[in-house]
N, C-alpha and C positions, 0 to 999 in steps of 0.2 A: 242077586235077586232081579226077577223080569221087571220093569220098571210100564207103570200105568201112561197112557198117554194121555193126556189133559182133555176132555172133550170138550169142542169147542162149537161142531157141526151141528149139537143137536137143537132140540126146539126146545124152549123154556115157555114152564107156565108159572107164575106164580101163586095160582093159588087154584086149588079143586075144588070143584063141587061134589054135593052128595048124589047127584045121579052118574057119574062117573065111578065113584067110590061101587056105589051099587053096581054099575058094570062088575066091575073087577070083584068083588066079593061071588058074583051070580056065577063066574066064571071058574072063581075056584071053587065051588061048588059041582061045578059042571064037572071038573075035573080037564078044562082049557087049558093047559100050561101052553100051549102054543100058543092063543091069541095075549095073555099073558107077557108072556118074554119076547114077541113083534111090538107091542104097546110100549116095552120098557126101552127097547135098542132105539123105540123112534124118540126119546124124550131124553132131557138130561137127566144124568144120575142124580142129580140131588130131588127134583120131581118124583124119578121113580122110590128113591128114598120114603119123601114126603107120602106117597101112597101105602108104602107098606108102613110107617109109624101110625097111617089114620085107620087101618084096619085095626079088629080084636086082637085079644090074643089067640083065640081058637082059631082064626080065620088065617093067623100070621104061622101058626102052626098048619096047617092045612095046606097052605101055600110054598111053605118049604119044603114039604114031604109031598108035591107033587109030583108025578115021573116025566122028566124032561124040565124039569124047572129047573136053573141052578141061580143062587145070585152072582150077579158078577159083581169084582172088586170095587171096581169103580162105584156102585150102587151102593157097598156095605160100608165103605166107609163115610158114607155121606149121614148114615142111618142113627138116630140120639146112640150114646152110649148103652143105656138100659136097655133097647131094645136090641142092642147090638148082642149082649150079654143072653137075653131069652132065646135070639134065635141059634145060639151056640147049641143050647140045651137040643136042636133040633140036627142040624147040618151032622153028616159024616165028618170023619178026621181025613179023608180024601178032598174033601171041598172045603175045608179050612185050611188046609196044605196049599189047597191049590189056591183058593184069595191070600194068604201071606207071601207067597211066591212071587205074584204078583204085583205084587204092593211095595211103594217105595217104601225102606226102612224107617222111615220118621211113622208113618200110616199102619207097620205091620205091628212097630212097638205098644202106640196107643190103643190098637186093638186088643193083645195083649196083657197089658194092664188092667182090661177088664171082667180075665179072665179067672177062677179061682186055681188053686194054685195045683189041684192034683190034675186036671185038664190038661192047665199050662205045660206041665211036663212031658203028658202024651204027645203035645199040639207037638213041642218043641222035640221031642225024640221021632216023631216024623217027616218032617224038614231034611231038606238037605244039609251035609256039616256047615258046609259055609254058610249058609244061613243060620243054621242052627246058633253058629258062633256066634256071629255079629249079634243075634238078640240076646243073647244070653249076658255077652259083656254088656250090653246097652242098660237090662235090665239089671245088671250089677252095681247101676248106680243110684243114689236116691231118686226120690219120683219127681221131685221139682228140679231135678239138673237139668244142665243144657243136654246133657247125651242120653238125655230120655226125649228131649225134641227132633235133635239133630236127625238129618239124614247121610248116611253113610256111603251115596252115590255123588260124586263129584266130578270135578273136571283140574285136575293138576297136568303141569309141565315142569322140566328142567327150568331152571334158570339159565342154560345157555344155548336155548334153543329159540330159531327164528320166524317171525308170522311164516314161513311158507313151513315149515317142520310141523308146526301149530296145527296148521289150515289141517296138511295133509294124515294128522295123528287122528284130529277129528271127524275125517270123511274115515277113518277106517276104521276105527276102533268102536266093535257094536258094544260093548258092555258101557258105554256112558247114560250120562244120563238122558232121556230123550228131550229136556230142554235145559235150557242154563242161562242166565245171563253174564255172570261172569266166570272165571277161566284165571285159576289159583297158580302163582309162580312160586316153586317150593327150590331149595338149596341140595348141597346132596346128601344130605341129612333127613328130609323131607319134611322139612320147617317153613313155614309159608313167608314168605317177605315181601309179596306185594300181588297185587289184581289186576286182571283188563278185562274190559267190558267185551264181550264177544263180537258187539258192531264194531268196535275199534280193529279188531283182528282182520275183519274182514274191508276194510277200505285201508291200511298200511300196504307197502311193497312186501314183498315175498321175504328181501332180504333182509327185513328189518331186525332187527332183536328185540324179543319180545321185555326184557328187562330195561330198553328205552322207552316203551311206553307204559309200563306199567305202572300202577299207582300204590304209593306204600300202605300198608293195613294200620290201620288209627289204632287196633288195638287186640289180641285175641281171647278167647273165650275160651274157659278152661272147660273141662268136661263135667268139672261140679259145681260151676256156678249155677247161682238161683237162677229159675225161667224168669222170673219176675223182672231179675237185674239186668238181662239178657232182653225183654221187653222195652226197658226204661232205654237202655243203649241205643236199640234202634231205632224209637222215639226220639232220641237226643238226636242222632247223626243221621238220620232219615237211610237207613240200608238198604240197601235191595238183596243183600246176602253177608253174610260173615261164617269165619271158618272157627273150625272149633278144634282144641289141640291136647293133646293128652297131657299126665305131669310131665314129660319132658321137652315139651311143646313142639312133639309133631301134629301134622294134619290127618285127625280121624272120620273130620264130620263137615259138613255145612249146615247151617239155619238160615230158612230163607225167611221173606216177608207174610210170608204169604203162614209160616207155621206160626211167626209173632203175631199178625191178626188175633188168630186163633188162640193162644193165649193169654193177650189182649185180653179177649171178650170174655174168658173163662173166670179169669182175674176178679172180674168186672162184674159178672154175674154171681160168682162166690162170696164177697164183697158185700153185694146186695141180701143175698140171702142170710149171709152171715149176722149181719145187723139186724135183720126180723129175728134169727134165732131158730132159721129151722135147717141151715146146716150146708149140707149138699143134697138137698129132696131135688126128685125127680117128679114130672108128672106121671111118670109111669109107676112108682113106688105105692105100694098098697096100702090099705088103711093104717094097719096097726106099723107097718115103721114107718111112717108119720107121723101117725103118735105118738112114736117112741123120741121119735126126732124131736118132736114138738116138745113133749112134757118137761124135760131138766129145766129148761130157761122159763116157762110156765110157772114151774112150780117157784125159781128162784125169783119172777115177777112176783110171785104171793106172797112170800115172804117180806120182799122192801116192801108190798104195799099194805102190811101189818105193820111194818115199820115208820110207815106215814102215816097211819089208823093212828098208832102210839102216840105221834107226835100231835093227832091235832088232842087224842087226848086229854093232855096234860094242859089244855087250855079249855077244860068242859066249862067249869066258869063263869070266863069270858066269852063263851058261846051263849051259856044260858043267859049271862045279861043281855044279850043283843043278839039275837035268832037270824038276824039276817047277812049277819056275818058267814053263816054254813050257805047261802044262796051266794057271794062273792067266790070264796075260797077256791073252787073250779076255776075261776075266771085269771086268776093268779097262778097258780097249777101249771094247767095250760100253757098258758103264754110263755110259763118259764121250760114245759115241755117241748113245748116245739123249739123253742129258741137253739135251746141245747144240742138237740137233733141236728137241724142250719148247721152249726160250728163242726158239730161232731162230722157229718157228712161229709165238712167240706177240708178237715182235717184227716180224718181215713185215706180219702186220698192223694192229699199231698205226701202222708206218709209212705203211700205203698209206689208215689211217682219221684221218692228222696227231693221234695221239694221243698220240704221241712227239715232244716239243717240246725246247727247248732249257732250257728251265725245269725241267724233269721229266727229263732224259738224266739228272743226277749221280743223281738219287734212284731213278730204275730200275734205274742199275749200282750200286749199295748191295745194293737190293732181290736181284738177282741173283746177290751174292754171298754174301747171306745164307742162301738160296734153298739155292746149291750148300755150304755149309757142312754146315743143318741138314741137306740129303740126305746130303750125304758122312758126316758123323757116324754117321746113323742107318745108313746102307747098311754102313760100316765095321763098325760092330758085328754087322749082323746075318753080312758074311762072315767075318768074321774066326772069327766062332763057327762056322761052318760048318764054316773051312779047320782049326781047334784039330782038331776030333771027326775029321775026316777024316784028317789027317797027324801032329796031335798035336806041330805041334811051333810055342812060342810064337814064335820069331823070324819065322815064315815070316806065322803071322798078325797081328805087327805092320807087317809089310813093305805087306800088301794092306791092312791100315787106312791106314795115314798116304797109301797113294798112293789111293785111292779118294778119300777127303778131296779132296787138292791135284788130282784129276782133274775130279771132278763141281764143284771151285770155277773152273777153267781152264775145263772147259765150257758152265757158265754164261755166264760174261764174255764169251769169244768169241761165243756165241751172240746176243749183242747188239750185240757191238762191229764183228761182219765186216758184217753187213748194213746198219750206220747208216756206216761206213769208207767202203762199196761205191756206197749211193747219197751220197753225198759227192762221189765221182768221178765219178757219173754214167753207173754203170752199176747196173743194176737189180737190186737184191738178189735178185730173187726166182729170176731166175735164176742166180747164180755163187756166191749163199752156202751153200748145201746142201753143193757139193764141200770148202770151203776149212774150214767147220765140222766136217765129218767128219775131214779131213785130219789138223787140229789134234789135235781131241780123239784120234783113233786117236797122234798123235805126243806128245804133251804123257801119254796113259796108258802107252803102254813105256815113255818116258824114268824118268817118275816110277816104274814100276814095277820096272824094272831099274837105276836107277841107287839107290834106297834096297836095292836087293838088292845092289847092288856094298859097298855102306857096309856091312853086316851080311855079311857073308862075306867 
């Protein structure tokens, strides 16, 4: 594959305005693809990106079906996924052909991915074989592996060859990559056993052997490890690249820092979205799958919170002796909902950064119960003086002490316990434990708060 060359000459803006935007909408109207594609070459592709995401969709149609407009690679791949996906529906299979060609393999994959699957096969039956191949294997592996990240362009040497052998493979050999920072020393096997950093190559004598300077590899990355785990690694050991090796651990691929970022954030963003409960939405996603997104966890919010209805039920009562008890209740609630949230959040991610071990689980639910104590204490006091001044009357605010306490300490624990329970069974915390923590904590604050109210009345 031709490999993109990193732009670095251009001008960066970070952010447009809408009289700009109105340029370029007025223009594809005009039917401009010239003043167009001069506007685009003079900006970074992520800018020009950013422009065509803040167009319509009719306009983003419009714009690709203009004559003489093409996107270039560099551009498309800067572009959200969703929108990358709509303009599929437009481009020829000549101009798909021609940005996957283009494109480092790590870039051509992703895009790819977002393809649906009777396209994918046109895209990919017009490719050239050697392309053709490499994606195809890449795509033969699950979608969180490393060899769905990796890029398939690298830089290898013998093991018994010298910086000047090195220098001069580099200055002649066009099919590399057009950057690298380091320069893989493989066996004759083509097993990798150790790295040099490309500055190093270039200030050693000629005759040096490159297997004296080279540094050994801490470790390699199979082709089906998780991206996740593969994130966490180069978090741990600060990388700037690692090689990636098949099951018989030769070298098929490299991950650089720069695809971990990205990862990273995706991770990270999924994470967050996952805990509200609407999934993987886009803001380009239309109403109803949204909605659709939206409603399961919706609906399974309705149902606990019938199940909290139940619970204060079963205390009508001890409501009706004391009405002002349904004016606290919220106040309890609360405190033990967000508590739980705190813990849960801040458990999600130690889980998915393996910082939560088996050695460290007892000493974190310690931690978290101390957590919810010292809060419960301090929160108890500050309501209790509240509820005194307001109602004046001691029993009511030792009722909201003692259950504040036993709520924000309940809130705590759970908020550890349901997402380490949850990926135990093999299902993903990040999405089912937000409902099941709320749940609790909303049930575990009426009971405690109406049933010390049943004891004192």
């Amino acid at each position: 594959m031709t490999l993109i060359k990193k732009i670095k000459d251009k001008k960066v803006n970070f952010e447009f305005n809408k009289e700009y935007i109105k340029v370029v909408t007025d223009k594809i109207a005009s039917n401009d693809a010239l003043f167009i594609t001069n506007s685009f070459k003079e900006m970074h592709p992520a800018d020009a990106a950013d422009i065509i995401e803040h167009l319509s969709q009719n306009e983003r149609e419009s714009l690709i079906k203009l004559n003489n407009f093409k996107v270039e690679p560099e551009v498309f791949i800067e572009i959200n996924e969703s929108v990358q996906s709509e303009i599929f529906k437009f481009l020829s299979s000549e101009s798909i052909v021609r940005i996957l060609t283009n494109l480092e393999s790590d870039d051509a994959i992703k895009i790819l991915e977002n393809v649906n699957e009777k396209d994918k096969n046109d895209i990919l039956s017009s490719l050239p074989p050697k392309d053709r191949f490499a994606l195809l294997e890449s795509l033969s592996y699950p979608e969180d592996s490393a060899a769905r990240i990796m890029q398939r362009e690298f830089t290898a040497i013998p093991s018994n060859w010298s910086i000047g052998q090195t220098i001069d493979y580099l200055r002649e050999n066009k099919e590399l990559p057009e950057e690298f920072l380091e320069i893989f020393i493989v066996d004759e096997n083509f097993k990798p056993i150790g790295t040099v950093p490309s500055s190093k190559v270039l200030r050693m004598p000629r005759e040096t052997k490159m297997t004296s300077v080279m540094s050994d590899i801490p470790f390699l990355i199979p082709v089906d490890m998780d991206k996740e785990q593969v994130g966490n690694m180069f978090e741990n050991y600060s990388l700037n690249s690692a090689c990636v090796v098949d099951k018989n651990s030769k070298l098929v691929g490299m991950i650089t820092h720069d695809n971990m970022l990205t990862v990273l954030k995706e991770e990270a963003e999924e994470d967050v979205l996952r805990l509200a409960g609407v999934g993987d939405e886009q803001i380009t996603d239309g109403v109803f799958t949204k909605t659709k997104r939206r409603f399961n966890w919706l609906l399974l919010n309705l149902f606990t919170a019938f199940l909290a209805t139940w619970c204060i039920s079963l205390f009508g009562a001890t409501i009706e002796q004391m009405v002002v008890l349904a004016f606290l209740m919220p106040i309890v609630a609360s405190m033990g909902g967000n508590a739980g949230m705190q813990t849960l959040a801040v458990t999600i991610r130690t889980l998915a950064t393996n910082d939560l071990t088996k050695n460290n689980f007892t000493q974190n639910i310690l931690k978290e119960f101390n957590i919810g104590l010292l809060n419960g204490i301090i929160f108890a006091i500050i309501t209790s003086a509240i509820v005194q001044l307001w109602f004046q009357d001691l029993r009511l605010s030792l009722i909201i002490s003692i259950s504040m306490v036993l709520t924000l300490v309940v809130a705590g624990l759970f908020g550890i316990l349901v997402p380490v329970s949850l990926k135990k069974m093999n299902i993903d915390p990040a999405i089912a434990s937000s409902v099941f923590v709320t749940t609790i904590t909303d049930v575990i604050g009426f009971i405690s708060f109406l049933g010390v109210s049943a004891y004192f009345f």
